[in-house]
N, C-alpha and C positions, 0 to 999 in steps of 0.2 A: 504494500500500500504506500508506504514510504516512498519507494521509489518511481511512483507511477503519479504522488501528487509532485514529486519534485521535475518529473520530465513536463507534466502538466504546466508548473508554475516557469521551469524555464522555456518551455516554448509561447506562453504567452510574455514573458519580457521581451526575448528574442524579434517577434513580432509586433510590438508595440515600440522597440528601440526603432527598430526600422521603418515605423512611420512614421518615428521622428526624424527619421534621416541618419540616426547615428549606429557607427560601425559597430560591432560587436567581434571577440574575439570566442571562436568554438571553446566550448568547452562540457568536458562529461563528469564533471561532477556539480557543487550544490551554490556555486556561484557563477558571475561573468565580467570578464573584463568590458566594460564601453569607453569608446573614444567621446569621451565630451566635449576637446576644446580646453577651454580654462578651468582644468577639474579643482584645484582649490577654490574659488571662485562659486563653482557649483555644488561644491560640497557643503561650503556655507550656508550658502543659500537652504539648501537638502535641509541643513542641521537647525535653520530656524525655523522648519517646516516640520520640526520634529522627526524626521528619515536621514536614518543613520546607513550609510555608506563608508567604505574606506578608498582612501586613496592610496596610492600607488607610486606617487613622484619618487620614493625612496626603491622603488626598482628600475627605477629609469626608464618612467613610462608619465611626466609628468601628466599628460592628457587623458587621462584614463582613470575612472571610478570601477572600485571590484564591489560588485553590487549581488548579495548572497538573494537566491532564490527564496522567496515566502508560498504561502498559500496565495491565493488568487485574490481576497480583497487587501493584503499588505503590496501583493506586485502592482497593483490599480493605484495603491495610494502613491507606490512611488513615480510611479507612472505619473502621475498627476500634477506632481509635485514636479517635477522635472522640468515635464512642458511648461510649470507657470516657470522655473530659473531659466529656462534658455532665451 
């Protein structure tokens, strides 16, 4: 079950990053890399919207948020929250 809301929960990010336009990085486990651009920037943003993401500048990827897969209405909030930072 776990592993069928998790494939659930990342292919709806998957799909909703890419209608925002923004890349994503494959991945098979319980997170994803996005290319956001100014990811400190939006991580802030993320963080006063109460949506906790980590970034990644310290692997030399400043532009990139690792954003851990939820159930379907946590991925919608982030979802949400996103579009209103970009």
């Amino acid at each position: 079950r776990s592993y069928a809301l998790n494939a659930a929960g990342m292919a709806q990010l998957v799909a909703g990053l890419a209608e925002l336009g923004i890349e994503t990085v494959p991945s098979k486990g319980n997170f994803l890399l996005a290319k956001v651009g100014d990811a400190a920037r939006i991580n802030t943003e993320l963080l006063k919207r109460g949506v906790i993401v980590r970034p990644v500048a310290n692997y030399g990827l400043p532009e990139f948020l690792r954003v851990s897969v939820g159930l379907a209405g946590q991925n919608a909030r982030f979802l949400d929250a996103l579009r209103a930072c970009l």
